[in-house]
N, C-alpha and C positions, 0 to 999 in steps of 0.2 A: 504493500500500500504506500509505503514511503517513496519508492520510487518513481511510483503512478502520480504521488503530488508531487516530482521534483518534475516528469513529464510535461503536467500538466501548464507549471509553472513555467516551462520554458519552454513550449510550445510555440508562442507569439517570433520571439527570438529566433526559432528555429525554422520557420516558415518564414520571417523576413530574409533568412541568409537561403533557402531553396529559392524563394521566388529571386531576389537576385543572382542566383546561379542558370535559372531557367531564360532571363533577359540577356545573358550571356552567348546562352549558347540557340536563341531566340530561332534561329534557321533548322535544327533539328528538333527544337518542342512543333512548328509549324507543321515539319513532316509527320511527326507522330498523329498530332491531332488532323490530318486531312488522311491518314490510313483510316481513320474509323468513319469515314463517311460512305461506305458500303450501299449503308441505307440507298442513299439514291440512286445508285444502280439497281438495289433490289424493285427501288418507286420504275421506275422507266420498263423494268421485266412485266411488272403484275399491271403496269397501265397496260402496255401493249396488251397483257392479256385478257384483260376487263377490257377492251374496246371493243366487243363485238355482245357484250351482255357482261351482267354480274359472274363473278367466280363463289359459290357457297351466297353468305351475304357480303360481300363485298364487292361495290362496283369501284369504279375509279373513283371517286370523289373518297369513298371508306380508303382505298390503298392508301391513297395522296397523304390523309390526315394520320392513320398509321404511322408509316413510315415518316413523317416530318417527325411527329412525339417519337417514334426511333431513333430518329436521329440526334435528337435533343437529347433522352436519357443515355445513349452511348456515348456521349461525349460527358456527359457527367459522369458516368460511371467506368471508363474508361483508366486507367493504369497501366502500367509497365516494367514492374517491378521484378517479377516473372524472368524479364532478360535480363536486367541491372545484375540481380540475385543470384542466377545459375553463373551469369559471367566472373561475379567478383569472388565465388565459391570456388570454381573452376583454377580462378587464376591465381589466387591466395589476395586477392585485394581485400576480402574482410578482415583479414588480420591487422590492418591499422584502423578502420574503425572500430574496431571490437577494444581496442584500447580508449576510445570516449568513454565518456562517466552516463552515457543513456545508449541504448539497445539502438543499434544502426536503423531495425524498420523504420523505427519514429522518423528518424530524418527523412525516409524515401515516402514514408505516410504525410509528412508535412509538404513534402515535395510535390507531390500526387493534388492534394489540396489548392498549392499556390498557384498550379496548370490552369485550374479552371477559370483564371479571369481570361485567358489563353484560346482557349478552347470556346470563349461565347466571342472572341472578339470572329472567330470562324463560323459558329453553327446561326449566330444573328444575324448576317446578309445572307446566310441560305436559306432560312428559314423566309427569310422576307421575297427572298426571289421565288419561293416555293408559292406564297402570298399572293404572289405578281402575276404569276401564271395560271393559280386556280383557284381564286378568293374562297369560295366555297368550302376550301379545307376549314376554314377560321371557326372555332366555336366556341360555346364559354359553356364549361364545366363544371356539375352545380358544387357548391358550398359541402358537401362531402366530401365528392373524391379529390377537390383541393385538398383538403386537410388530410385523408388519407397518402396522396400522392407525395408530399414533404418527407414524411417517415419513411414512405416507401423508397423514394427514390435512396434517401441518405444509407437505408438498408441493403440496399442495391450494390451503391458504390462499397459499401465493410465488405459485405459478401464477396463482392467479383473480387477487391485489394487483397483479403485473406484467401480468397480460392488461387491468384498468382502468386501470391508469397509460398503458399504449401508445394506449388511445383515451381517455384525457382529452389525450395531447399531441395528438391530432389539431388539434385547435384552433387548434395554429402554422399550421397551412397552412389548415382550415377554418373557417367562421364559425358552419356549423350541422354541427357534428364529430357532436353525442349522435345524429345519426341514422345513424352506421353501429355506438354500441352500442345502442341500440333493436333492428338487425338481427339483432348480433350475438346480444344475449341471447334475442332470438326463438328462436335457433336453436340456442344453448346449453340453454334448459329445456327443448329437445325430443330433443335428442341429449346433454345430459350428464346425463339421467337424474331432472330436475326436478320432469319431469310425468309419466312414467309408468318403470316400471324398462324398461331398455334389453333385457332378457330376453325381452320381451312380442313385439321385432320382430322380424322373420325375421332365419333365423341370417344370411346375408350379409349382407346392410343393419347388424349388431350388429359381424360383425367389421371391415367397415370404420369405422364412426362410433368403436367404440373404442379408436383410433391417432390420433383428434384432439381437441387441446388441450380441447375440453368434457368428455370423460368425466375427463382427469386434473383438474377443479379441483373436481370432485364426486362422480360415478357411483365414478368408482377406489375411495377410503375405506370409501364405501357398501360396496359389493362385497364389500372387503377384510375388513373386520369381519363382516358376515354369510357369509362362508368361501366365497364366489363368485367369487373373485378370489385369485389369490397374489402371490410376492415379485416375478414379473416385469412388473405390474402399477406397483409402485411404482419398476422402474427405468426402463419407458415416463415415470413422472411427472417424472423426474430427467432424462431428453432432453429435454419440453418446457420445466424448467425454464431449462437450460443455454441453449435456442434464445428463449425469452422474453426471459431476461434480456439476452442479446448483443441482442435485435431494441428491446428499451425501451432501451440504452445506446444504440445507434444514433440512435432516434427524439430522443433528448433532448439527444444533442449537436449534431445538426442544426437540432433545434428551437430552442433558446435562440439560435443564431446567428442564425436568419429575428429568432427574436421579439426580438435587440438590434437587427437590421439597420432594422428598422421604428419605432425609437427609444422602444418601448415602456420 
């Protein structure tokens, strides 16, 4: 607990020296945040494909507004850590952080955070050009799944940060760790709602995929803001949180002891 208040305490501090780190290097945060614009390539697939009739209930006016909230929650929810993490394991670069007086994630967790002024100075002109194109996406969401959507999304972004953190420690134990998230993400933009709305697949196949950890670090918020989704939605995300976080505590105290044993 005392270290969580010294965290907490210097948090501010530590997110003003990430965000000047990111203003830095200001031309590869850009690339990172325009990889995760997917979304609208997936918007251009399912319009062509809704132009001859609806798909399920979805015509193009439903894809459009979709995918625009797609794009928005992936970009909030978005991290990197995953590669930072396996790389600096890999290469022995943890060994001089792990000599700070606070646990390295915090800095990559504060870092993740300061991106996001980053990331709207991007998804805010797409979103608007999105606007320009098909005013009809625009709609106002009642007084609920506002207030649902806040927690959800924030839930979104712990989930997906601890689900990368868990396989970038792969790394203590493997050499080529990114190919089980290669798999993972394979199977996440197909089950958390990525690449097409989870709506589209037969209703069995939907209500099992949405009880696992992919739809809460995306599909969930989605959902929840377009009024497809409720508050018990967001406390499935609050399990997977509880279960992520115990399973990266796990992984990282095991892990650092392999990665001292090995004189890294």
């Amino acid at each position: 607990m005392e270290g969580l208040g010294r965290a907490f305490t210097a948090f501010p501090a530590i997110q003003r020296v990430a965000f000047a780190g990111l203003v830095a290097y200001r031309a590869e945060m850009i690339i990172w945040v325009l990889s995760a614009t997917l979304p609208l390539v997936m918007l251009a697939l399912w319009n062509a494909a809704a132009a001859g009739g609806p798909v399920g209930d979805y015509g193009q006016v439903e894809f459009a507004r979709y995918f625009t909230v797609n794009l928005v929650v992936r970009q909030i929810t978005g991290a990197w850590i995953v590669w930072e993490l396996n790389w600096a394991i890999r290469k022995g670069e943890l060994s001089p952080r792990l000599l700070r007086p606070m646990n390295p994630l915090v800095f990559n967790f504060a870092e993740t955070m300061a991106a996001l002024p980053f990331r709207s100075m991007v998804v805010v002109p797409l979103v608007a050009a999105l606007l320009l194109w098909r005013p009809e996406i625009a709609f106002r969401p009642g007084v609920p799944a506002l207030l649902a959507f806040v927690p959800s999304v924030a839930l979104a972004f712990a989930c997906a940060w601890l689900t990368q953190a868990i396989f970038g420690m792969f790394a203590f134990w493997f050499e080529q760790s990114m190919g089980f998230w290669t798999a993972y993400f394979a199977l996440w933009s197909l089950c958390g709602g990525y690449f097409v709305p989870l709506d589209l697949f037969p209703e069995g196949f939907v209500g099992a995929v949405k009880l696992l950890p992919f739809y809460a670090t995306l599909g969930a918020p989605i959902d929840v803001l377009l009024g497809r989704a409720g508050i018990e939605t967001v406390g499935l995300q609050v399990a997977w949180l509880l279960a992520l976080a115990a399973l990266a505590r796990l992984c990282w105290s095991r892990g650092i002891r392999r990665y001292g044993a090995v004189g890294a």
